[in-house]
C-alpha positions in Angstrom: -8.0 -33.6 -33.4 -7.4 -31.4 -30.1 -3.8 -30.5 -29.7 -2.4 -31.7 -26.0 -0.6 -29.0 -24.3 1.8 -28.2 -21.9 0.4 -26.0 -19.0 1.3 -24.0 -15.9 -0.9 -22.1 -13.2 0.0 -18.4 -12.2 -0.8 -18.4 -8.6 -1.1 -15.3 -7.2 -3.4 -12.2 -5.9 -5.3 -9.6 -7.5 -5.8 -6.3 -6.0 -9.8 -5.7 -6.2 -9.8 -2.5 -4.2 -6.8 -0.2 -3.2 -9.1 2.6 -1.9 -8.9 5.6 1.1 -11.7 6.1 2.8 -12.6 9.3 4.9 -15.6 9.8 6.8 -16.6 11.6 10.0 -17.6 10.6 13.7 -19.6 12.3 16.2 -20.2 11.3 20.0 -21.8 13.2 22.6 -20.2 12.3 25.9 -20.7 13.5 29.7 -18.5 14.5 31.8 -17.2 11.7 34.6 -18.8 12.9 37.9 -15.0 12.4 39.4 -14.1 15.3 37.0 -14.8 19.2 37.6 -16.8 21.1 35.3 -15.2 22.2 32.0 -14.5 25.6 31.1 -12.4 26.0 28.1 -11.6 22.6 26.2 -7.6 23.1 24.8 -6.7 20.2 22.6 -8.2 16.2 21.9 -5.2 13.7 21.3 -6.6 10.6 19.5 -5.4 7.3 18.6 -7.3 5.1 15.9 -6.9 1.2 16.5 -8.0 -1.7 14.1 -10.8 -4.1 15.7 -11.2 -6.5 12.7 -11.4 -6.9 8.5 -13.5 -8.9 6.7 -13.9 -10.2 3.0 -17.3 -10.1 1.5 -18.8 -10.8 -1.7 -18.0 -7.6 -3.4 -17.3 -5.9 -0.1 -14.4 -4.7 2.2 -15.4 -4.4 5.4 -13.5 -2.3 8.3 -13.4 -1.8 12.0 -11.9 0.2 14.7 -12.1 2.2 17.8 -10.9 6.0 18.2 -9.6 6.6 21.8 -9.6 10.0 22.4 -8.0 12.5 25.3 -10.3 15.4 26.0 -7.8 17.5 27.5 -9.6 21.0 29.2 -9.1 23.8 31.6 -11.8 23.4 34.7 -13.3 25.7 36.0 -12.0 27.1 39.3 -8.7 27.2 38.0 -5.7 24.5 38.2 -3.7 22.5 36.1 -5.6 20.6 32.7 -7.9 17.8 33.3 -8.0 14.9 31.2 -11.5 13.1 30.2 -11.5 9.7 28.1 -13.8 8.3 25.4 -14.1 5.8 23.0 -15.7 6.3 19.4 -16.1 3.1 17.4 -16.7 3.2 13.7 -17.2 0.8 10.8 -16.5 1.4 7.1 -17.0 -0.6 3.6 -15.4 -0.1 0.2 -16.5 -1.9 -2.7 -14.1 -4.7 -4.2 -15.5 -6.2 -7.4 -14.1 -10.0 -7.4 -13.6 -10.1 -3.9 -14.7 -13.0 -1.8 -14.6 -14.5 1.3 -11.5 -16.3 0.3 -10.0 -12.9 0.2 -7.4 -10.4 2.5 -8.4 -7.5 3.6 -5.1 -5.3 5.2 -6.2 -1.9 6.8 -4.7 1.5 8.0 -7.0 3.6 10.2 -5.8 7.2 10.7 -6.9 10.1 12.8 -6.4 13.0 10.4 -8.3 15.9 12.5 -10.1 15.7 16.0 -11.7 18.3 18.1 -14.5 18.5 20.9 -16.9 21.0 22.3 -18.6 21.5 25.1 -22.2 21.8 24.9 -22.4 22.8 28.9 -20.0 22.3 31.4 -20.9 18.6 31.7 -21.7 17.8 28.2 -19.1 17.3 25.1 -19.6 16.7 21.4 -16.7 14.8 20.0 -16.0 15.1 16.1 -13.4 13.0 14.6 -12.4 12.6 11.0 -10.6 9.2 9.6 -8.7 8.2 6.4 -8.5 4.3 6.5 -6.5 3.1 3.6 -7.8 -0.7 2.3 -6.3 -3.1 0.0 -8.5 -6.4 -0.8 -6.3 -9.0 -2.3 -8.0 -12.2 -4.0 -6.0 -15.0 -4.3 -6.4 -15.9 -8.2 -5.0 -19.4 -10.2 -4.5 -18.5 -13.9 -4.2 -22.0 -16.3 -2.0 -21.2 -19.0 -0.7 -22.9 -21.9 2.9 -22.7 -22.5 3.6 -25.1 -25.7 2.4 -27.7 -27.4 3.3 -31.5 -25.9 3.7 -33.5 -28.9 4.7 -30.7 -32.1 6.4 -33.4 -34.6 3.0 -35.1 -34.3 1.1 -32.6 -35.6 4.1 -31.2 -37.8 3.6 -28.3 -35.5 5.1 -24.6 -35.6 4.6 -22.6 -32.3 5.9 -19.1 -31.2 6.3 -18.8 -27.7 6.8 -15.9 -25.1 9.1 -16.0 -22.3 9.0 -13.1 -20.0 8.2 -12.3 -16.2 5.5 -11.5 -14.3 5.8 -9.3 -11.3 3.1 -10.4 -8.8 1.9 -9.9 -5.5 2.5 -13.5 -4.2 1.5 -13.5 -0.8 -0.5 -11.6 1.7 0.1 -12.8 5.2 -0.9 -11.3 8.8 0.6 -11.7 12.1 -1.0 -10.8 15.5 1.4 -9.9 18.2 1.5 -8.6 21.8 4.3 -5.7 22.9 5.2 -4.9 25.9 7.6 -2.5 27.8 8.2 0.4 30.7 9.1 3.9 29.9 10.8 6.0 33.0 9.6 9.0 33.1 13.3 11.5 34.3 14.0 11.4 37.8 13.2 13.3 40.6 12.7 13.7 44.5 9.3 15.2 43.9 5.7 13.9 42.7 5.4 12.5 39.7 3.8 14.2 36.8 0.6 13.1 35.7 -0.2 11.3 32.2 -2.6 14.0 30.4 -2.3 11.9 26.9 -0.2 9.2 24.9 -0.3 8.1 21.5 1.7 5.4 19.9 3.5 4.7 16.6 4.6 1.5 15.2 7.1 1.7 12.5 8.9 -1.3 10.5 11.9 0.0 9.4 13.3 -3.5 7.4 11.8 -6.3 6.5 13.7 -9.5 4.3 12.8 -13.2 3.6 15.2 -15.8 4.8 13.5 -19.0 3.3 10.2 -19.3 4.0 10.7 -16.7 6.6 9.5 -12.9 6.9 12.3 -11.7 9.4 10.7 -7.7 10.2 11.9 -5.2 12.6 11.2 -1.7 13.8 10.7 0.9 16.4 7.2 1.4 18.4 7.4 5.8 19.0 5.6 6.4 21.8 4.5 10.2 22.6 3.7 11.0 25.9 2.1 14.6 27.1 2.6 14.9 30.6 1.7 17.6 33.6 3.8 18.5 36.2 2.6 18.7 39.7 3.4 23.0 39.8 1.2 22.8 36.6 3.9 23.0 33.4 3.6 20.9 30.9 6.2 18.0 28.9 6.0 16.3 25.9 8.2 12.7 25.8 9.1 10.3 23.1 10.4 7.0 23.6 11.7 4.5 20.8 11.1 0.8 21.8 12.3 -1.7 19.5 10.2 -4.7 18.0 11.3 -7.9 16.1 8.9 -10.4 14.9 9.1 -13.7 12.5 6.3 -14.4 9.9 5.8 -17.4 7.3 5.8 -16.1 4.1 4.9 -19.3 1.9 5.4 -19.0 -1.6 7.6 -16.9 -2.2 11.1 -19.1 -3.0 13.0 -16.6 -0.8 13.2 -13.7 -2.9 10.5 -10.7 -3.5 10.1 -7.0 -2.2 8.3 -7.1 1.0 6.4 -4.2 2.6 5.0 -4.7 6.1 3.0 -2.2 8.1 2.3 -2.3 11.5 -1.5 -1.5 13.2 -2.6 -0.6 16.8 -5.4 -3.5 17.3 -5.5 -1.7 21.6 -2.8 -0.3 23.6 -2.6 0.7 27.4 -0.9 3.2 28.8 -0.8 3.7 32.7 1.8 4.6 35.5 2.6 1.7 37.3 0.8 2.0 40.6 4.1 0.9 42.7 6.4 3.7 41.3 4.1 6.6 39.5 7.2 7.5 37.4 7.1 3.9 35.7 4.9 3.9 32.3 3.7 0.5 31.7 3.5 -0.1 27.4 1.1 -3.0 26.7 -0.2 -2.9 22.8 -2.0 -5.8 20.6 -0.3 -5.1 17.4 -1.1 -6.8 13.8 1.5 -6.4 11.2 0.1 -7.4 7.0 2.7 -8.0 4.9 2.8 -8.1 1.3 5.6 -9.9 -0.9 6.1 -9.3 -4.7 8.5 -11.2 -6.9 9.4 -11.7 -10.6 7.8 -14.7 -11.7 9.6 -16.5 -15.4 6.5 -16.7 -17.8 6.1 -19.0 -20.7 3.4 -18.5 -23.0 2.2 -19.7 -26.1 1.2 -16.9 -28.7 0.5 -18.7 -31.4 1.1 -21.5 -34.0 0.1 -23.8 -37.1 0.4 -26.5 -38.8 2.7 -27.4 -42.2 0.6 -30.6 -43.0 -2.7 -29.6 -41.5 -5.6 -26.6 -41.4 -6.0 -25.7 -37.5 -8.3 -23.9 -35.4 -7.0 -21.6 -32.6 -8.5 -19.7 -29.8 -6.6 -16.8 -28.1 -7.0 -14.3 -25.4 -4.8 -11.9 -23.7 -3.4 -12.6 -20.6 -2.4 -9.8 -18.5 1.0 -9.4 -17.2 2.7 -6.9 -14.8 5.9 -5.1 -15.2 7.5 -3.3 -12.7 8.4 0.1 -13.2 9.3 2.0 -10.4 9.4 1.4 -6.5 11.2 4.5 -4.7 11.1 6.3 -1.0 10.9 10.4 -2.1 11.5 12.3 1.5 10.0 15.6 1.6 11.0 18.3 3.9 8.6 21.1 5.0 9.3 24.1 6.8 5.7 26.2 7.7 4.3 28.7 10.3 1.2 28.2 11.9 0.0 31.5 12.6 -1.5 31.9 15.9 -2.3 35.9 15.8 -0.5 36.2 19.0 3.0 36.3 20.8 4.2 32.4 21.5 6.4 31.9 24.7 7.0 28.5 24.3 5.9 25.4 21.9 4.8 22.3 24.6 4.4 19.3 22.0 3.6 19.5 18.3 2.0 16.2 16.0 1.0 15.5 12.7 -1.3 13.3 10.9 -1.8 12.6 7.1 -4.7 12.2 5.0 -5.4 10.5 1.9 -3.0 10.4 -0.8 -4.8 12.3 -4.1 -3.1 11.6 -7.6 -2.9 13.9 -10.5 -1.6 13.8 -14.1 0.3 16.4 -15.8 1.5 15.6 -18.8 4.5 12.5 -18.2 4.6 13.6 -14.3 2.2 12.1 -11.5 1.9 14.4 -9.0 1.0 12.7 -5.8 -0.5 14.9 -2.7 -1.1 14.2 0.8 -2.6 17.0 3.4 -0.6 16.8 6.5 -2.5 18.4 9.7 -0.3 19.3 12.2 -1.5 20.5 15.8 0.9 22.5 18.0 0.2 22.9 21.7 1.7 26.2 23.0 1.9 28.8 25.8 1.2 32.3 25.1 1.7 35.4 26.8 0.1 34.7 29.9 0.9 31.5 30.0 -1.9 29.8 29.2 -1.8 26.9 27.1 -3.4 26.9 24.0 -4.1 25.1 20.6 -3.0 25.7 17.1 -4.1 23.3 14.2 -3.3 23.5 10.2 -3.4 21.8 7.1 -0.7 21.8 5.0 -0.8 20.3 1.5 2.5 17.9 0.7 4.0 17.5 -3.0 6.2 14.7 -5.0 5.9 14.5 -8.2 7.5 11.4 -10.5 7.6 10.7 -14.1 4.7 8.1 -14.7 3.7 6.2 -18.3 -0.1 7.2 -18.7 -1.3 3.7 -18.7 0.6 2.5 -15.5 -0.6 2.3 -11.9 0.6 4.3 -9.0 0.4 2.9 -5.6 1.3 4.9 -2.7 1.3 5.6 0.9 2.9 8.3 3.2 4.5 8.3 5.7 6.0 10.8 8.8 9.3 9.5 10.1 10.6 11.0 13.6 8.8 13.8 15.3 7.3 17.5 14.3 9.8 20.3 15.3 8.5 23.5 16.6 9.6 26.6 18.1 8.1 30.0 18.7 8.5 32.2 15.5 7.4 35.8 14.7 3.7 35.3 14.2 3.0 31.7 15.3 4.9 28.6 15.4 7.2 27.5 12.9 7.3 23.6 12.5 9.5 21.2 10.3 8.8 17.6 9.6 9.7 15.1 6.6 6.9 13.2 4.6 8.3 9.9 2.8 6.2 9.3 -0.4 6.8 5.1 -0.5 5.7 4.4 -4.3 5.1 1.6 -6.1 4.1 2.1 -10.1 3.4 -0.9 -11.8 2.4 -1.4 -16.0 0.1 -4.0 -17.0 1.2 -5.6 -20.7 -1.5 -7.7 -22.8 0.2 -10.1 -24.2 -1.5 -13.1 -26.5 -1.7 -16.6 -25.5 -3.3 -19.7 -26.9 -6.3 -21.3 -25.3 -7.3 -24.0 -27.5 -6.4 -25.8 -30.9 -7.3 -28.2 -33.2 -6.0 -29.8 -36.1 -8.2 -29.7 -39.1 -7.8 -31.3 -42.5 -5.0 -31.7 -44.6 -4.0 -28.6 -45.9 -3.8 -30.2 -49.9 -6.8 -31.4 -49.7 -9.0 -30.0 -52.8 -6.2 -28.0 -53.5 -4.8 -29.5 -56.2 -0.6 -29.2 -56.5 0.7 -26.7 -54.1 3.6 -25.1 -56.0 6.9 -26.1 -54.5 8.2 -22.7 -54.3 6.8 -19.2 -54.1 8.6 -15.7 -55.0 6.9 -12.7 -53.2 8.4 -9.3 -51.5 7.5 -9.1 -47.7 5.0 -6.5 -46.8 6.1 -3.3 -44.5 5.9 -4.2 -40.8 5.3 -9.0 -41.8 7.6 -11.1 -39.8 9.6 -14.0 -41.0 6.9 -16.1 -38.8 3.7 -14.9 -40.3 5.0 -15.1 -44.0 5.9 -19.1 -42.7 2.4 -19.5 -41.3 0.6 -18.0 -43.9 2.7 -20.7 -46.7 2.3 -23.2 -44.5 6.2 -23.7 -44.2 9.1 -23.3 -41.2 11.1 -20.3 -40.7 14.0 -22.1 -41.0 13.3 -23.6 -44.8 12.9 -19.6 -45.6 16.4 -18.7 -44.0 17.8 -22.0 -45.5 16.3 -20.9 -49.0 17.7 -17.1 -49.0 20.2 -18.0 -47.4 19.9 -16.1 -44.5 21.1 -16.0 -41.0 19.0 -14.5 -38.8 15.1 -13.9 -38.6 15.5 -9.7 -39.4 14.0 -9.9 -43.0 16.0 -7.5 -45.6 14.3 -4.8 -47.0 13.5 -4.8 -50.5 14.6 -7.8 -51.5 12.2 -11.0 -52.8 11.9 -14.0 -50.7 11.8 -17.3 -52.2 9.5 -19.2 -50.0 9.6 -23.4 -50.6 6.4 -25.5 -49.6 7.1 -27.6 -46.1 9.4 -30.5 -46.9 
């Protein structure tokens, strides 16, 4: 007779690819006939944006524009000219398991870009991305937790209760910002716009409800010209507040929401040139984990009957450490020449590489920073670097590490003996997780009487527990309860004695 059982579903998402991909760009472009001819290109200031995700059979797939400031001295002399192109690229990462029931969430980056001019009317525009992807499936696991009717069968089960620390929803919320930036005052002309980047950041994030209540700070970096030819850097903060349904979660769980550029616009408002008008499509992808209660059934028998069991492990995830580790850097870009002045300075970060040694994880990001300086004869010029980032973290071998970086406020840089010096702060956020087998019933059956062709079972049986047996499987394997034992020795808890001889009755 099949044993009836009492079942629950763990609803929730498995990751089936948490990958970084880098890959490179190229685009020849020609100059606008409205712009002079170039003679020496200085810097490109780039800005990925996220066009669209999609969930394939097997497949992640990514899209997204690079808009790019070509920013070059013309020939005949004068201040820098400014010449605009767009790059689109597309990239896929394998996700075994995923489907098109699946999330994709997505960050594009622009680690490193740079342009050359083939002739004074031609440019070849190299740019190399890290896009970080994360496919979540949505996944409903049937378990069994105990049996329904145990006196019916005269039924012994051993249960589990523990937690489960799942993702638990993936959601994704489209949104439109807008704002003005003035630009200082003055009686003059207005400078000119050479380049701007932006930089959403959520700073919290908590449920309320139902609710995903996030909040956070769009940076925007403007690099601007002024009309005697010097050249300003400006950073704005404008704050953002958005409201996102977050079903499923019971109003508790860690929540992590990032922010993407889907397109921005950044222009001087045509009435008053020192008016910046802000518009940006953003998308912020949230994910919320919580500790789910688990009940599982491990195992059991019968007293009165033979039975057939089934078992399989079922996977459960333990939480083992979620931390912010800041890390402060303090480098010189060497430029081989006398610096006058620094005019703006910005980083980027690559993907984040992982390394075991011994307990530690050692977690590394390259961070390429690009400082735009004056030199002795005041011409503006272009430094960039790479600098290799640290953390390190004490890590069981068999747990999982996930982690992006992140640059918090701006790059500082100043003229130093030898080049620029610049300091800036990396945040490692981490997340390490540890996924514990643990077995759980799938199917039973009752079989026949457990006296049958036996003859007379003896009603009591004298026998030493083995090193490492518990009090249940010396009851299961007599076919008796764990409580006749402790009753019979007299015992008040399941911790057997060592060295001592158990009496073990027959089921009653």
């Amino acid at each position: 007779m099949e044993l009836e059982f009492e079942r629950d579903t763990i609803i929730s998402y498995d990751t089936a690819a948490e990958v970084t991909l880098c890959q490179e760009e190229t685009l020849e472009s020609i100059v606008p006939d409205a712009c002079p001819d170039i003679l020496r290109i200085v810097d490109v200031c780039g800005q990925a944006t996220l066009s669209g995700k999609q969930a394939r059979e097997g497949a992640a797939q990514v899209t997204g524009m690079v808009r790019a400031s070509i920013l070059y001295q013309p020939e005949g002399g004068g201040g820098l000219r400014r010449m605009e192109a767009g790059l689109p690229f597309t990239c896929q990462a394998e996700a075994p398991g995923l489907t098109e029931r699946g999330t994709v969430l997505a960050r594009p980056r622009l680690r490193r870009a740079e342009a050359r001019a083939l002739n004074p009317r031609k440019v070849l525009l190299r740019v190399d991305l890290a896009v970080d992807v994360i496919a979540c499936q949505p996944v409903e696991q049937p378990v069994c937790c105990g049996v329904a009717n145990p006196e019916e069968g005269a039924v012994c089960q051993r249960q589990f209760q523990g937690e489960h620390y799942q993702l638990c929803t993936v959601q994704e919320k489209p949104f439109t910002f807008s704002d003005q930036i003035r630009l200082q005052s003055g009686t003059g002309e207005a400078p000119m716009l050479l380049a701007a980047r932006v930089q959403p950041e959520c700073s919290e994030s908590k449920l309320i409800g139902s609710k995903l209540i996030f909040k956070g700070m769009v940076e925007v970096f403007l690099l601007l010209q002024e009309p005697g030819g010097g050249l300003t850097a400006c950073h704005e903060s404008l704050p953002f507040s958005q409201t996102v349904e977050a079903a499923g979660t019971d109003g508790e769980g860690d929540c992590q929401v990032e922010v993407e550029v889907a397109s921005f616009r950044c222009e001087q408002d045509p009435a008053d040139s020192r008016e910046m008008d802000i518009e940006l499509e953003l998308l912020a992808q949230a994910q919320v984990r919580c500790h789910r209660p688990v009940t599982l059934l491990q195992d059991l028998y019968s007293t009165s009957n033979l039975m057939e069991v089934q078992c399989e492990s079922q996977p459960l995830c333990r939480l083992g450490e979620q931390s912010v580790r800041p890390q402060a850097v303090r480098e010189l870009l060497e430029t081989g020449e006398m610096v006058r002045s620094v005019v703006d300075a910005r980083l980027s970060l690559g993907q984040v590489r992982q390394a075991m040694e011994g307990r530690e994880l050692v977690l590394t990001v390259d961070a390429c920073v690009t400082a735009l300086y004056l030199d002795e004869n005041e011409l503006v010029q272009c430094v960039q670097r790479s600098i290799p980032v640290s953390c390190r973290l004490e890590c069981p071998e068999h747990a999982r590490c996930s982690c992006h970086c992140a640059c918090p406020g701006e790059v500082f840089a100043a003229p130093a003996a030898g080049g620029v010096e610049v300091r800036f702060t990396v945040e490692f956020h981490c997340l390490t997780t540890e996924t514990i087998p643990v077995p759980a019933v799938t199917f039973a059956q009752l079989g026949e009487a457990r006296s049958a062709g036996e003859g007379l079972r003896p009603s009591v049986v004298l026998r030493m527990p083995s090193p490492g047996e518990e009090l249940w499987d010396i009851a299961k394997a007599h076919g008796t309860t764990m409580e006749q034992i402790l009753q019979a020795n007299e015992l008040e808890e399941d911790a057997l004695p060592a060295g001592r001889m158990l009496l073990i009755p027959s089921a009653r």
